[in-house]
Backbone as CSV, one residue per row, in Angstrom:
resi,resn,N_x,N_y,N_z,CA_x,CA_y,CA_z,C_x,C_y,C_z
1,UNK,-195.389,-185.861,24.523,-194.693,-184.603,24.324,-193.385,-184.630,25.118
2,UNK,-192.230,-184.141,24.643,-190.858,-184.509,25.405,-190.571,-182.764,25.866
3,UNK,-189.942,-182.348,26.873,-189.789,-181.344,27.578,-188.202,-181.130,27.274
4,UNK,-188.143,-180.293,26.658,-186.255,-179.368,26.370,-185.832,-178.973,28.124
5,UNK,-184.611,-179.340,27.833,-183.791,-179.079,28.889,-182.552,-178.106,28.877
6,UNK,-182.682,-177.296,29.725,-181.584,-176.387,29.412,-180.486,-177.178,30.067
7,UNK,-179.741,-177.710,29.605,-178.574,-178.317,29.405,-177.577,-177.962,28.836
8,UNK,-176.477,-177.189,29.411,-175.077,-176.942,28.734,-174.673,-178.363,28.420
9,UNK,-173.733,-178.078,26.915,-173.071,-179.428,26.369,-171.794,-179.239,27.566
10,UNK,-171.560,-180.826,28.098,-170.334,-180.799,28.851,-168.820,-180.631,27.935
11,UNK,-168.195,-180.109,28.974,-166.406,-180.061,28.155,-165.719,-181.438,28.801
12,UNK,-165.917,-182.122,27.994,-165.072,-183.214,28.003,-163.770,-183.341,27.889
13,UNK,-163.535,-181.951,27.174,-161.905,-181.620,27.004,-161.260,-181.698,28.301
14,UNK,-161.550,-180.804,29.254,-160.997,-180.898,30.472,-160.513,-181.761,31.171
15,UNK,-161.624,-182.551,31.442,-161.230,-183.978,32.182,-160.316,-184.502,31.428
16,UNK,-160.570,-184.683,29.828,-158.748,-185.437,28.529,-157.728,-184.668,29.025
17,UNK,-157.836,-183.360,29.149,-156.203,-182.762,29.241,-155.770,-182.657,30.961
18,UNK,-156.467,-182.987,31.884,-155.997,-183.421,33.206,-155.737,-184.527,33.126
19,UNK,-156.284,-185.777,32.768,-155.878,-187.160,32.605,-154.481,-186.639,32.075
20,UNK,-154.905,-186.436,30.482,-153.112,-186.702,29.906,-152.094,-186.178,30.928
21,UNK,-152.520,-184.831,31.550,-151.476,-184.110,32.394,-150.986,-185.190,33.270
22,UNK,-151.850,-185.664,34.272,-151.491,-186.932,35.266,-150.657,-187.770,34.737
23,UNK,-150.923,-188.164,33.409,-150.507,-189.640,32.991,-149.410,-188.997,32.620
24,UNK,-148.142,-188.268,31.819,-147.319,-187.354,31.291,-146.198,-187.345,33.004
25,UNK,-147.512,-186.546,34.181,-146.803,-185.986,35.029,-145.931,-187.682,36.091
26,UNK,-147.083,-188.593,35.748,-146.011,-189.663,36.899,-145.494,-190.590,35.422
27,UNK,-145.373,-190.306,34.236,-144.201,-191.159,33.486,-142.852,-190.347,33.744
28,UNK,-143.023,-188.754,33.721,-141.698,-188.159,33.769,-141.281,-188.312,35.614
29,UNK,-141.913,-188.628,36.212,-141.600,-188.988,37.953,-140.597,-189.977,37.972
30,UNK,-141.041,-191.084,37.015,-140.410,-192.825,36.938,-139.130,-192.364,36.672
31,UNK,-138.696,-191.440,35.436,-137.247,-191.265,34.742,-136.193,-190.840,36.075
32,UNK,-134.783,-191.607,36.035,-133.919,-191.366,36.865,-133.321,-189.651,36.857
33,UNK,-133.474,-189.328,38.651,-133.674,-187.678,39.347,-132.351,-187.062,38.478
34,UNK,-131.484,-187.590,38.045,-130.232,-186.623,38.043,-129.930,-186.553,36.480
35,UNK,-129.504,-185.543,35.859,-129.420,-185.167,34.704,-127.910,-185.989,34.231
36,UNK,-128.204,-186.316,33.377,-127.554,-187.499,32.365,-126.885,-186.207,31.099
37,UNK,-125.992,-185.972,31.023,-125.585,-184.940,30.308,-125.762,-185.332,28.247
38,UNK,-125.320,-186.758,28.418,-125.736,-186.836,26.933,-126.927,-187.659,26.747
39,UNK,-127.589,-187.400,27.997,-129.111,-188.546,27.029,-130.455,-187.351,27.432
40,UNK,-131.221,-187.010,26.842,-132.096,-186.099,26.674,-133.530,-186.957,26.678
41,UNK,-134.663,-186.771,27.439,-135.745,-187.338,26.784,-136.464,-186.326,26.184
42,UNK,-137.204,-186.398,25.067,-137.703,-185.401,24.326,-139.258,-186.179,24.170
43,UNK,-139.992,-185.684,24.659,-141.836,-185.745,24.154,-142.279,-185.131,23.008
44,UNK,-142.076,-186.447,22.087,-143.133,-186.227,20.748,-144.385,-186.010,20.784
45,UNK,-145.027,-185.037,20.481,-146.673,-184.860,20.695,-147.428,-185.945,19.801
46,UNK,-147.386,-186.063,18.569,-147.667,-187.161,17.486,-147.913,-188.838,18.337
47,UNK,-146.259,-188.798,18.964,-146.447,-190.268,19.324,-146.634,-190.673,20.606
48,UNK,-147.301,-189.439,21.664,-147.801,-189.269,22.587,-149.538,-189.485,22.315
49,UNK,-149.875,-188.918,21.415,-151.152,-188.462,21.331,-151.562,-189.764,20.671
50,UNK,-150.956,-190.579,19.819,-151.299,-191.993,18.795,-151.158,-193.299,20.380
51,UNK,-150.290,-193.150,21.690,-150.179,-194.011,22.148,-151.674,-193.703,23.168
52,UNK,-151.532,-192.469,23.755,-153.391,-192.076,24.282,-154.198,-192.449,23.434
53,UNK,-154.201,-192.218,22.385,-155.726,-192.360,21.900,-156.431,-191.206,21.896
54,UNK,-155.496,-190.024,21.916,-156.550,-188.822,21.779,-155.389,-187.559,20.742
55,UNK,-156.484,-186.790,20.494,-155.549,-185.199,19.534,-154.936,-185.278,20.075
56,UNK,-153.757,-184.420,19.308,-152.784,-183.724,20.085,-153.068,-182.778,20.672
57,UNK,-154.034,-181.624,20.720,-154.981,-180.874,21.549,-154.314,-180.574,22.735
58,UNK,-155.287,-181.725,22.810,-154.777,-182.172,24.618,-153.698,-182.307,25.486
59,UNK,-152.763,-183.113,24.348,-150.997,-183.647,24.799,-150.911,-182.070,24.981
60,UNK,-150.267,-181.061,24.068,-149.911,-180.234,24.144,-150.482,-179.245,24.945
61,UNK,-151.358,-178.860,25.426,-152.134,-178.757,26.568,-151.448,-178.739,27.850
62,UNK,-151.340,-180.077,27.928,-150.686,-181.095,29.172,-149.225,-180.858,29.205
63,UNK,-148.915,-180.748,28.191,-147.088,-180.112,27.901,-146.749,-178.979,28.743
64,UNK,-147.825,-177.886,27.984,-147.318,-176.568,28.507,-147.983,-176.526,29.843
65,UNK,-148.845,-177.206,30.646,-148.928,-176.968,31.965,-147.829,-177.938,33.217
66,UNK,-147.107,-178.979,32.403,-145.722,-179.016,32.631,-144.756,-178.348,32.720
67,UNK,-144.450,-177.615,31.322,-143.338,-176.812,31.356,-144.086,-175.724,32.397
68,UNK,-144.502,-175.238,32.699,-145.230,-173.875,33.778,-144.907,-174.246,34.841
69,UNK,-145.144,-175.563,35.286,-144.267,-176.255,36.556,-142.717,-176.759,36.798
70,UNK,-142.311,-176.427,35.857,-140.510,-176.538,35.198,-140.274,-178.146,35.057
71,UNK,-141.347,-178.896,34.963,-141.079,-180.387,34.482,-140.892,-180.826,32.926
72,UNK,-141.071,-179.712,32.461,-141.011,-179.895,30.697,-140.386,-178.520,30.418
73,UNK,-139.163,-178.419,29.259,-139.085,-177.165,28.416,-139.598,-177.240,27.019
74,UNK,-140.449,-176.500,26.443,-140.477,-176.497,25.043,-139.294,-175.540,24.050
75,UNK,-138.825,-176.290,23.520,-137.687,-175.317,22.705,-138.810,-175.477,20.865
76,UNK,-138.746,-174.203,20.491,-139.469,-173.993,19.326,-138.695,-175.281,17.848
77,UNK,-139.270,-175.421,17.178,-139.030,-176.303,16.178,-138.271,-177.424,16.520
78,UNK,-138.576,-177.736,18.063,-137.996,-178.977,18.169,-138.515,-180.417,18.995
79,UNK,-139.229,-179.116,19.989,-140.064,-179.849,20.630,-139.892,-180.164,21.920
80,UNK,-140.823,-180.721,23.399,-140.429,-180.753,24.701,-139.389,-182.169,24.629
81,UNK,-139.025,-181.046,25.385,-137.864,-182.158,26.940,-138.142,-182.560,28.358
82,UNK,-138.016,-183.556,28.926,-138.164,-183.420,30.292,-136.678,-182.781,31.056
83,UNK,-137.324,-181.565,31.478,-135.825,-181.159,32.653,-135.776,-181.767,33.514
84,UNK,-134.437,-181.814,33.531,-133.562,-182.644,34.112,-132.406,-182.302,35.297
85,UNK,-132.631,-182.626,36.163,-131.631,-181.355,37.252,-130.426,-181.844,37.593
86,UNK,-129.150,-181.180,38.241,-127.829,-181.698,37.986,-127.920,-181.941,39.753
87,UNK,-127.036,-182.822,40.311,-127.067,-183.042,41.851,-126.767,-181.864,42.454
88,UNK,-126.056,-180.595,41.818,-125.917,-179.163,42.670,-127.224,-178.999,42.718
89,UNK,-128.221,-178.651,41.891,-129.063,-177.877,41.820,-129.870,-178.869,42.904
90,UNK,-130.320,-179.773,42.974,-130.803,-180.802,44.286,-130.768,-180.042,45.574
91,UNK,-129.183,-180.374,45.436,-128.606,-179.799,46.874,-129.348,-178.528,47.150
92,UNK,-129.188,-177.560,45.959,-129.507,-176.134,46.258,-130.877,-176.114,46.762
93,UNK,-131.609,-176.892,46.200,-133.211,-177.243,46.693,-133.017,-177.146,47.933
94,UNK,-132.558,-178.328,48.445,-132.870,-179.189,49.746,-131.970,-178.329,50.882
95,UNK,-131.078,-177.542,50.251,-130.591,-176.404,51.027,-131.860,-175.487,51.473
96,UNK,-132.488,-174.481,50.339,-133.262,-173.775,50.521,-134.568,-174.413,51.337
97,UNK,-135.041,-176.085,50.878,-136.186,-176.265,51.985,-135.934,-176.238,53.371
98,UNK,-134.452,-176.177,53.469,-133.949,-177.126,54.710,-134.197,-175.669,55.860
99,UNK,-133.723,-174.425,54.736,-133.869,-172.957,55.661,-135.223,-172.807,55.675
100,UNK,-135.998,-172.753,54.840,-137.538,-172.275,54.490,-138.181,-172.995,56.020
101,UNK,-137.807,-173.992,56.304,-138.315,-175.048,57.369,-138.019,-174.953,58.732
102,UNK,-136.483,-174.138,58.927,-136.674,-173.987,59.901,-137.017,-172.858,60.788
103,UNK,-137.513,-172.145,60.015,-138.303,-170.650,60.083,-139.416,-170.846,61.129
C-alpha cells in the first residue's frame, strides 16, 4: 500500500527567472560603463530565451526586474535596452556617494 503525501508541486519558475536575472545582470556588467551615443544594446527576448534554453516567460521576467533597478529600459514596440550612463551622470553619482559617506 503506498501512503499520499501532502506535497505542494515546487515552482521551478523562480529559481529560472533568478538564474536568467543573474545571468542578464553580469552580461550587462561586462558592457563598457560610459554611454556610446550611437551604439545602443537592445535585448531581444526571442534570442535571449532560444540562447537559455528556456520561454520567454522568464527572460522577460528578468527584464523588468532590471529595468526596476534602472539597468534595462523597456520602450513599448521595440523592446529593452541596456542604460547606459554619460560620465556627468557618474560623476553626479560618485558626487552624491562621496556626501552620503561622509555623514
Amino acid at each position: 500500500m503506498t501512503t499520499k503525501l501532502a506535497i505542494e508541486r515546487l515552482d521551478s519558475n523562480v529559481v529560472l527567472k533568478d538564474r536568467i536575472y543573474s545571468a542578464l545582470k553580469e552580461a550587462i556588467s561586462t558592457l563598457p560603463i560610459y554611454a556610446d551615443n550611437d551604439k545602443q544594446h537592445r535585448l531581444d527576448e526571442r534570442q535571449l530565451s532560444e540562447k537559455l534554453g528556456v520561454s520567454r516567460t522568464p527572460v522577460r521576467e528578468a527584464l523588468c526586474r532590471l529595468e526596476q533597478e534602472g539597468l534595462v529600459k523597456m520602450i513599448p514596440r521595440r523592446g529593452a535596452f541596456v542604460v547606459r550612463k554619460t560620465k556627468q551622470e557618474i560623476l553626479d553619482m560618485i558626487f552624491v556617494w562621496a556626501a552620503l559617506e561622509s555623514m
